[in-house]
One Martini backbone bead per residue (centre of mass of N, CA, C, O) as a GRO file, in nm:
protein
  354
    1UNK     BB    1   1.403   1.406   2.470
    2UNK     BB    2   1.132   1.330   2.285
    3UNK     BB    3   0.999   1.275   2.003
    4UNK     BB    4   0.678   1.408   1.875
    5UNK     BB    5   0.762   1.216   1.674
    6UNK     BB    6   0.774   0.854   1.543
    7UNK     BB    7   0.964   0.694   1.347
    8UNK     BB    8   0.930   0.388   1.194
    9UNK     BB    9   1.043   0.005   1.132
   10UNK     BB   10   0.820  -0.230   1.107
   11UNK     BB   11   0.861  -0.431   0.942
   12UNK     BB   12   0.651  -0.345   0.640
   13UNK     BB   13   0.597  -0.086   0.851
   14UNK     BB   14   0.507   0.251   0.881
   15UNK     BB   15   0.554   0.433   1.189
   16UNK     BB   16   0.334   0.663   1.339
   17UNK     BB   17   0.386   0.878   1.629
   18UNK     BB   18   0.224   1.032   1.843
   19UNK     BB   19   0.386   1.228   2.133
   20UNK     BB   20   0.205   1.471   2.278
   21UNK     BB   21   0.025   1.406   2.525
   22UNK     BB   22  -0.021   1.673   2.697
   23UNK     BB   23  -0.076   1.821   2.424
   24UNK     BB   24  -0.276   1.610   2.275
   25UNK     BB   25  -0.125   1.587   2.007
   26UNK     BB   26  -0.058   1.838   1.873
   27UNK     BB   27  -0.006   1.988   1.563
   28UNK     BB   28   0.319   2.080   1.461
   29UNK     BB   29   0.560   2.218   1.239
   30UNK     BB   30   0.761   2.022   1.305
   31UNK     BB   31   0.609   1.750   1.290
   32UNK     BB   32   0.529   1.802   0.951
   33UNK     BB   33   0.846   1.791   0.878
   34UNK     BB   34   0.880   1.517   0.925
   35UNK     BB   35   0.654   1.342   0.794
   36UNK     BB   36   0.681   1.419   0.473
   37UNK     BB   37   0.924   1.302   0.401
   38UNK     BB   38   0.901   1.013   0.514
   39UNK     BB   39   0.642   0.935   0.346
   40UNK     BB   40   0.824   0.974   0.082
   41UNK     BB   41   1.007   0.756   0.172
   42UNK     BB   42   0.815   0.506   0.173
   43UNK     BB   43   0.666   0.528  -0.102
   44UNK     BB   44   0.957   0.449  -0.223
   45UNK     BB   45   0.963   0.192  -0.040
   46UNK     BB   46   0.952  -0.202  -0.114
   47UNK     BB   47   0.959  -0.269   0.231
   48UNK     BB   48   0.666  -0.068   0.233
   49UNK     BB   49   0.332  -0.144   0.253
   50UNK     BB   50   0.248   0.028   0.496
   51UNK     BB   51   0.095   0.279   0.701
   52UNK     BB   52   0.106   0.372   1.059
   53UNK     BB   53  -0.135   0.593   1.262
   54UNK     BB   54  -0.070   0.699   1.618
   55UNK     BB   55  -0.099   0.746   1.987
   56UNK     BB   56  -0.006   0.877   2.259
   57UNK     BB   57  -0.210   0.778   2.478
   58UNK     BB   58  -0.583   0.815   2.597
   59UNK     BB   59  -0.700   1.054   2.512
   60UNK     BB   60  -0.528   1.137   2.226
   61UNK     BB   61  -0.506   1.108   1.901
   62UNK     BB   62  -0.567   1.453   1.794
   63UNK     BB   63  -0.692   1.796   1.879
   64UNK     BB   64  -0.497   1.932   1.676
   65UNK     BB   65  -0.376   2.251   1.641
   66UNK     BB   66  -0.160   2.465   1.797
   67UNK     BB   67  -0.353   2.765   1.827
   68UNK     BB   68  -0.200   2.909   2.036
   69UNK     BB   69   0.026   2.951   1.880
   70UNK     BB   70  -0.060   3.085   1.648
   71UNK     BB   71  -0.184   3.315   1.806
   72UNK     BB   72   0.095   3.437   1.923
   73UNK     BB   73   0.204   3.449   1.625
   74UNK     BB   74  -0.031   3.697   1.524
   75UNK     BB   75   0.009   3.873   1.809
   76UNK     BB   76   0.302   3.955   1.704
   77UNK     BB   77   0.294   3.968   1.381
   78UNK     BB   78   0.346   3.636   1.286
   79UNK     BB   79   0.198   3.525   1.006
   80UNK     BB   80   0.366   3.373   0.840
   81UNK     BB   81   0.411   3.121   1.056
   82UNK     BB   82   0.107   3.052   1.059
   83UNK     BB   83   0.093   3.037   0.740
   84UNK     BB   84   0.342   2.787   0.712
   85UNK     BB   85   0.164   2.569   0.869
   86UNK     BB   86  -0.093   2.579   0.674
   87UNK     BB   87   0.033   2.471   0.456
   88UNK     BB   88   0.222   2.205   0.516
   89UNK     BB   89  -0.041   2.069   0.631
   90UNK     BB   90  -0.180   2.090   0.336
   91UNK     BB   91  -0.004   1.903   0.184
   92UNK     BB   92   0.004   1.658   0.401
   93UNK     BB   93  -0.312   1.603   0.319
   94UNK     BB   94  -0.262   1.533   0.019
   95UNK     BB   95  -0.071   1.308   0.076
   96UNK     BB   96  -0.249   1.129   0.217
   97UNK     BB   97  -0.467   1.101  -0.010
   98UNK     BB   98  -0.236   1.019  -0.229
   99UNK     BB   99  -0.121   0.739  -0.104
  100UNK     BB  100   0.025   0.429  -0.272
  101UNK     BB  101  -0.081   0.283   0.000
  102UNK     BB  102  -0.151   0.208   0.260
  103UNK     BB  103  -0.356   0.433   0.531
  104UNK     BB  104  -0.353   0.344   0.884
  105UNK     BB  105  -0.571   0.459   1.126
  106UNK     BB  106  -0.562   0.507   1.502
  107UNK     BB  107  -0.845   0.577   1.640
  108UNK     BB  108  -0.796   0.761   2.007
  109UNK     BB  109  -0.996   0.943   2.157
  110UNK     BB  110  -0.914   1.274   2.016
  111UNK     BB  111  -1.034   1.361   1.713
  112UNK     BB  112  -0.951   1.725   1.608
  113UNK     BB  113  -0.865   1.894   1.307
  114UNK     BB  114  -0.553   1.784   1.247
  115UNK     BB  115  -0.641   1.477   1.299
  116UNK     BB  116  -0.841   1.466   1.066
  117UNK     BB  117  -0.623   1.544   0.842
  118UNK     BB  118  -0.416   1.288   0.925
  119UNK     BB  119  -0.716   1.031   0.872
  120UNK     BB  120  -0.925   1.077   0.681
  121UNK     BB  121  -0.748   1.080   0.376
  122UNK     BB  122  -0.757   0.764   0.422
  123UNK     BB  123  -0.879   0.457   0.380
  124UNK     BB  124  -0.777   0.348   0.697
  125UNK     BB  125  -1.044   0.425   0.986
  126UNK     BB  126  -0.977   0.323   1.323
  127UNK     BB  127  -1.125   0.291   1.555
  128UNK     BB  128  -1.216   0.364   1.934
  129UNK     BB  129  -1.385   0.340   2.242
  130UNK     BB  130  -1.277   0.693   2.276
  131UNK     BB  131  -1.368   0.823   2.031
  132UNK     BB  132  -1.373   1.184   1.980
  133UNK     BB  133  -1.547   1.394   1.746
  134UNK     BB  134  -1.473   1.760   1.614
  135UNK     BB  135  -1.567   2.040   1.431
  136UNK     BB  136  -1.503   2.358   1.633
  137UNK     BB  137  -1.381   2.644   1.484
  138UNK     BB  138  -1.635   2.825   1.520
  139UNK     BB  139  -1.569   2.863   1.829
  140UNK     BB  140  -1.269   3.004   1.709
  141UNK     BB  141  -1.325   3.190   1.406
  142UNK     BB  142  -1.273   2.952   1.267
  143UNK     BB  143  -1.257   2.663   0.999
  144UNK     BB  144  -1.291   2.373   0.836
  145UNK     BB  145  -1.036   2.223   0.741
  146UNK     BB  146  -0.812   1.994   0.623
  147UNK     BB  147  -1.034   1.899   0.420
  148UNK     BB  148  -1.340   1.954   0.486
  149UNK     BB  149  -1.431   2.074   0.206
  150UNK     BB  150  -1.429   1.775   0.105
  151UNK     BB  151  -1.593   1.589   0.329
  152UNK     BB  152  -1.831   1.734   0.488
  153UNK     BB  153  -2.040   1.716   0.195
  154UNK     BB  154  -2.019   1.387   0.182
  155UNK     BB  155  -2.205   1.342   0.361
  156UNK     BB  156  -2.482   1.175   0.467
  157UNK     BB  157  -2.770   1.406   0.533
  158UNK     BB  158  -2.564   1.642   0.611
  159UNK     BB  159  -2.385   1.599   0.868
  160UNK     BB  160  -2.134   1.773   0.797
  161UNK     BB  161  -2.275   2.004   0.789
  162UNK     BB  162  -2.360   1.998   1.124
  163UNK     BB  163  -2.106   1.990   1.177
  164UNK     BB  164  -1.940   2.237   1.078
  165UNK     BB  165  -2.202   2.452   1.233
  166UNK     BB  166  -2.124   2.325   1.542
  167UNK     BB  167  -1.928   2.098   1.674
  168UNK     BB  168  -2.001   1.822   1.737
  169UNK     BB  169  -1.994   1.571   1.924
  170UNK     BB  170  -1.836   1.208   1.811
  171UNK     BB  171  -1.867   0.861   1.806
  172UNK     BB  172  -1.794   0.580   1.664
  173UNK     BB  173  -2.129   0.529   1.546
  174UNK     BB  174  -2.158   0.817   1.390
  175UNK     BB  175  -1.879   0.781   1.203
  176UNK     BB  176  -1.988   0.459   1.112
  177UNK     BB  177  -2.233   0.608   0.974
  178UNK     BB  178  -2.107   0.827   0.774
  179UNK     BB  179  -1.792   0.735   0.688
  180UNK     BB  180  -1.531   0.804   0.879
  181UNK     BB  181  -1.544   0.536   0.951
  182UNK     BB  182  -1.431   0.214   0.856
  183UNK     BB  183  -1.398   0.129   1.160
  184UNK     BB  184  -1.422  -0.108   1.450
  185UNK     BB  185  -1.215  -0.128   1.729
  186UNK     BB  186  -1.092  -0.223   2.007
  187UNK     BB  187  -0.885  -0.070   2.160
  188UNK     BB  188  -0.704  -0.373   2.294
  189UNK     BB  189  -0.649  -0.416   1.971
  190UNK     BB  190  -0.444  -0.264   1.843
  191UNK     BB  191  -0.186  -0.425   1.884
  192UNK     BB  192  -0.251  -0.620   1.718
  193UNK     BB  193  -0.313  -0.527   1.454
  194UNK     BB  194  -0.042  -0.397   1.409
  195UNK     BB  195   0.136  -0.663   1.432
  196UNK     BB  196  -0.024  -0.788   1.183
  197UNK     BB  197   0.098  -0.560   0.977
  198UNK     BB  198   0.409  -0.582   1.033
  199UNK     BB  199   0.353  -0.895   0.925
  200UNK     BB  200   0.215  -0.892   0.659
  201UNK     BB  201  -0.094  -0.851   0.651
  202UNK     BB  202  -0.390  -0.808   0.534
  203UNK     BB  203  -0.530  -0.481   0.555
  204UNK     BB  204  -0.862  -0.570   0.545
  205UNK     BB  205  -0.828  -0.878   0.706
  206UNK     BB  206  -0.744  -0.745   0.954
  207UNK     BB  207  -0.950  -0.536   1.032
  208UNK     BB  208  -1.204  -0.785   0.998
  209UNK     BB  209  -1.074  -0.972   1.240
  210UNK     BB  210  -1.163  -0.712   1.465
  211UNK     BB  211  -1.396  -0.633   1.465
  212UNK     BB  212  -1.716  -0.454   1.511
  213UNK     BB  213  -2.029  -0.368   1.619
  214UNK     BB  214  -2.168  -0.085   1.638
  215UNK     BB  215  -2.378   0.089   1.784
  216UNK     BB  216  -2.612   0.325   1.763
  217UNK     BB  217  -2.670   0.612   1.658
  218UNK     BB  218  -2.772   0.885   1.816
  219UNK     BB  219  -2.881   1.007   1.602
  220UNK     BB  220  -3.088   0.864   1.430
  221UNK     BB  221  -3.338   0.998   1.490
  222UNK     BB  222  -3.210   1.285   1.400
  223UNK     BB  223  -3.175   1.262   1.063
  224UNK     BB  224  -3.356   1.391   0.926
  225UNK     BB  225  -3.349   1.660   1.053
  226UNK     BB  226  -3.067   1.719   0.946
  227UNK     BB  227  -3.128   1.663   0.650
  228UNK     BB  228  -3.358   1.903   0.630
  229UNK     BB  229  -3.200   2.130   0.712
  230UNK     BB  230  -2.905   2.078   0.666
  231UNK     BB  231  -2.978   2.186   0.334
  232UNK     BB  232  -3.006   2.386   0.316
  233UNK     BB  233  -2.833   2.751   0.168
  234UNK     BB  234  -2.860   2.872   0.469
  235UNK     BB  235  -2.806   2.963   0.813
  236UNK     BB  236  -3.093   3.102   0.801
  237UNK     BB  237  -3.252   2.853   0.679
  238UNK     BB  238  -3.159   2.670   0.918
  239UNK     BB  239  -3.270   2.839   1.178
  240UNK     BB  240  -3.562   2.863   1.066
  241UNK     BB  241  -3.621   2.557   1.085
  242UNK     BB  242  -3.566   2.520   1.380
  243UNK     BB  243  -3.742   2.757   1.512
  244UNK     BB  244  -3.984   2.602   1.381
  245UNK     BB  245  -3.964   2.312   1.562
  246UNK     BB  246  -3.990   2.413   1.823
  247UNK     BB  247  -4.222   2.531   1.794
  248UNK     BB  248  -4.397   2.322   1.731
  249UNK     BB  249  -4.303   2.056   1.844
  250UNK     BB  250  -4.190   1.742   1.934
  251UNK     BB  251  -3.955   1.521   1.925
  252UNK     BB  252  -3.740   1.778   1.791
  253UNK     BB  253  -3.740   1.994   1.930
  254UNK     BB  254  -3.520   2.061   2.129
  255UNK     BB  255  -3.292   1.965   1.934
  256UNK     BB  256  -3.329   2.241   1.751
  257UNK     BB  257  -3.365   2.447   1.999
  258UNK     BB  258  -3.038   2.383   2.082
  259UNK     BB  259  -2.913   2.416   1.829
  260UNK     BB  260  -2.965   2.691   1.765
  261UNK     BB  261  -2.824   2.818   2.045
  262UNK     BB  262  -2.561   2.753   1.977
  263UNK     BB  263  -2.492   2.847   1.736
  264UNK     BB  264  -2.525   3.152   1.767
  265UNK     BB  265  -2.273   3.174   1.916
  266UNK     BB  266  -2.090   3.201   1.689
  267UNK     BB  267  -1.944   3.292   1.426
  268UNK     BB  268  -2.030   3.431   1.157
  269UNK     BB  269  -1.810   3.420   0.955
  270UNK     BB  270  -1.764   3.120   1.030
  271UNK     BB  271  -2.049   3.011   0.912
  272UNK     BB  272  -2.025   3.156   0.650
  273UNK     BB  273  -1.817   3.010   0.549
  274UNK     BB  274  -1.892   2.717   0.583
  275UNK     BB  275  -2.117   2.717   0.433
  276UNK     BB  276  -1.968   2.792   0.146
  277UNK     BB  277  -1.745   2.519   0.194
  278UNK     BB  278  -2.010   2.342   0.115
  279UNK     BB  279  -2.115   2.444  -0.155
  280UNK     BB  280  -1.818   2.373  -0.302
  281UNK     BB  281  -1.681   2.102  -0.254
  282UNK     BB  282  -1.829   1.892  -0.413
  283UNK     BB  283  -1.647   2.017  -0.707
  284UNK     BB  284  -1.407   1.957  -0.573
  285UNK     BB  285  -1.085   1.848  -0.488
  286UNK     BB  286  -0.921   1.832  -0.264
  287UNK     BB  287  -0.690   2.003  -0.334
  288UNK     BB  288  -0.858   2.235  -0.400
  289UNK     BB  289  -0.989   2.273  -0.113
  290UNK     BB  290  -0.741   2.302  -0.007
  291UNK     BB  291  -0.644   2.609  -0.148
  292UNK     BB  292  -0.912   2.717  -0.060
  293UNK     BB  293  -0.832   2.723   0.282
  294UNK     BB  294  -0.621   2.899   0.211
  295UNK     BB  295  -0.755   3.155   0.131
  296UNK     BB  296  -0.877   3.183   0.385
  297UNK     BB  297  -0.638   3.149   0.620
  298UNK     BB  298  -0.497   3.437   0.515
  299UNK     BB  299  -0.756   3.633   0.615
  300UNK     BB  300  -0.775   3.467   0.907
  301UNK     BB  301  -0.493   3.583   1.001
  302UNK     BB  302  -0.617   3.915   0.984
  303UNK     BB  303  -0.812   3.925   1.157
  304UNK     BB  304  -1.039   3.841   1.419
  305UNK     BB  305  -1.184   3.623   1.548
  306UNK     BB  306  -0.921   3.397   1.586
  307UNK     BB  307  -0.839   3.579   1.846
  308UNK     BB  308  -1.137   3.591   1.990
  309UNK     BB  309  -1.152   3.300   2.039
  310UNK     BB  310  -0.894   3.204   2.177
  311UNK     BB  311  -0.913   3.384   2.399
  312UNK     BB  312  -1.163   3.265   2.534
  313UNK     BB  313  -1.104   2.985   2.534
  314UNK     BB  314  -0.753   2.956   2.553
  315UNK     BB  315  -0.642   3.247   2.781
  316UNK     BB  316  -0.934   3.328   2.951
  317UNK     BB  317  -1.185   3.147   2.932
  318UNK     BB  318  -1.470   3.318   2.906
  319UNK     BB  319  -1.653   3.265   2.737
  320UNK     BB  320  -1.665   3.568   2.564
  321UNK     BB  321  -1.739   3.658   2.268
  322UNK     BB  322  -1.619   3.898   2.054
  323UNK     BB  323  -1.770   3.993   1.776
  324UNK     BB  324  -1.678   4.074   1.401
  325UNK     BB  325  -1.974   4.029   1.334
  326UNK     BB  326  -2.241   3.964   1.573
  327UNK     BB  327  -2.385   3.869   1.331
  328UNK     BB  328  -2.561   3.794   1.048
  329UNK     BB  329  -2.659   4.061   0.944
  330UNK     BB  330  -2.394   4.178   0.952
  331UNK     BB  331  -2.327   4.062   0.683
  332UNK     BB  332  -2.089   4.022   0.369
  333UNK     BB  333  -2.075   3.846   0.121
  334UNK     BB  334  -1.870   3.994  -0.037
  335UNK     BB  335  -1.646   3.889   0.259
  336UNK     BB  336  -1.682   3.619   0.194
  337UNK     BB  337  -1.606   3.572  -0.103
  338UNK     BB  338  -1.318   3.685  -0.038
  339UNK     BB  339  -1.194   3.425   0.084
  340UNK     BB  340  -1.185   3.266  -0.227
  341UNK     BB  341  -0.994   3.421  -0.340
  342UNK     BB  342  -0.698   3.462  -0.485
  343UNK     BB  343  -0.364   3.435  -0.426
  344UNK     BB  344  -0.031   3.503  -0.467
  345UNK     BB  345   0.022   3.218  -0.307
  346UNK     BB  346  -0.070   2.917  -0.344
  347UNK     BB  347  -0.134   2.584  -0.343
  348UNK     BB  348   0.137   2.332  -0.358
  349UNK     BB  349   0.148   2.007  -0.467
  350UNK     BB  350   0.291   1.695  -0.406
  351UNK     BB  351   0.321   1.405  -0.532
  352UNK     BB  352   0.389   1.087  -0.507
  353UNK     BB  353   0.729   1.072  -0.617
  354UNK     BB  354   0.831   1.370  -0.621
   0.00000   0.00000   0.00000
């Protein structure tokens, strides 16, 4: 059987291949163990110049987090190993964040949840022609986590906001405008970009000799109406903004009318969390986001909704989650405050070199 991860050195760089591509190239615990040891043996190794990561297959860059094994890990009563996966990614993202190398992800295909933690934190996130991102999370009562809580209040307009309590899905354009990718390059050329990068080549130079200038973003039209509703201070003023404009009529009433109908599907407690974590992200830095995140997930690992989530999107498929509580109006502020309190085991992340 082939590795789920592969490790290489090509000429100057450090190469990781996801290889899951049947299941979407998923990161399990298994994966983010191979990796994190390695990265920190690139980060001393003085014949490595810059780090690549790339994935098997068409379809996806890494579509998240293998969520049914956590779901059946959860299932079982064994909540600590599915705590024990989101600890170790969550160091892993720490580290990718602060890796003393170029750290260039190249992204193609479905890249989502946990794909997102791989390639976010690192300098150079370069896309490809089938792109497709989005941080799902409220659809199956987690929360946008792996640094979620640290990158998307940083983005422009609110977008970040927008992504995090919608789930909306995003291709190449809208992503290299609000600044989630920093390149865009052909598919095609991909294969020329890595081996130009092992050959030694300035990685700047390198992804701007290939580069190409994006379409403009489907967003375009719609960025004020999203920066004026999701800059509000809660779901409930984001979405009374929303069936405002639906009611008023004009060019963005539909699709105020259709987010709106949209958020209601979702998790109350997970909404309510990721607003929490918008409010909040932008004072703290990477690794206190990553620690705030381990004590969400510690909570919500506990917790109903994302069994409730994953059942019916990925195990019953019947797509009626009954949530817990089923509205927002039923929701206990001091219930979601409490999810950012500190846990007996806090998470502690290693610098590069250490």
């Amino acid at each position: 059987m082939e590795p789920e991860v592969i490790l290489e050195k090509k000429g100057v760089a450090g190469v990781i291949t996801l290889n899951r591509p049947k299941a979407l190239n998923a990161l399990n615990l298994p994966m983010v163990r191979a990796l994190l040891p390695r990265l920190r043996s690139w980060a001393q190794d003085p014949a490595i110049h810059c780090v690549i990561i790339k994935a098997t297959g068409e379809k996806a860059f890494c579509a998240g987090g293998d969520v049914r094994a956590l779901y059946d890990l959860g299932r079982a009563g064994n909540t600590a190993e599915a705590l024990a996966f989101w600890r170790e990614e969550y160091v892993l993202n720490s580290y990718i964040g602060s890796f003393p190398k170029p750290y260039v992800a190249l992204i193609d295909g479905i890249c989502m949840g946990g794909g997102f933690g791989l390639s976010a934190h690192g300098a150079h996130r370069v896309v490809g022609d089938r792109y497709l991102f989005a941080m799902p999370e409220v659809n199956i009562g987690l929360f946008p986590d792996v640094g979620g809580t640290h990158v998307l209040p940083r983005l422009p307009g609110a977008f970040g906001v927008f992504l995090a309590l919608t789930g909306a899905r995003i291709r190449a354009p809208e992503a290299y405008a609000c600044g989630l990718a920093t390149a865009v390059v052909p598919s095609s050329a991909f294969a020329e970009l890595e081996g130009t990068l092992c050959a030694g080549a300035d990685v700047a130079g390198a992804i701007n000799a290939l580069r190409v200038e994006p379409a403009a973003s489907a967003f375009a039209d719609r960025a004020g109406v999203i920066a004026e509703t999701f800059s509000l201070g809660s779901v409930e003023a984001i979405l009374a903004a929303l069936d405002a404009l639906a009611a008023a009529g004009g060019p963005h009433a539909a699709f105020a009318a259709e987010t709106a109908k949209d958020m209601r599907t979702k998790s109350p407690t997970s909404l309510s969390i990721a607003m929490e974590q918008m409010r909040r992200g932008p004072s703290l830095d990477l690794d206190g986001c990553l620690k705030t995140e381990l004590r969400i997930v510690t909570r919500v690992a506990a917790g109903h909704d994302f069994y409730e989530g994953v059942r019916a999107v990925l195990v019953d498929r019947d797509n009626q989650p009954r949530w817990q509580p089923a509205s927002l109006a039923q929701i206990d502020p001091a219930q979601i405050a409490a999810h950012f309190d500190p846990i007996a085991d806090e998470l502690e992340v290693l610098a590069p070199g250490s």
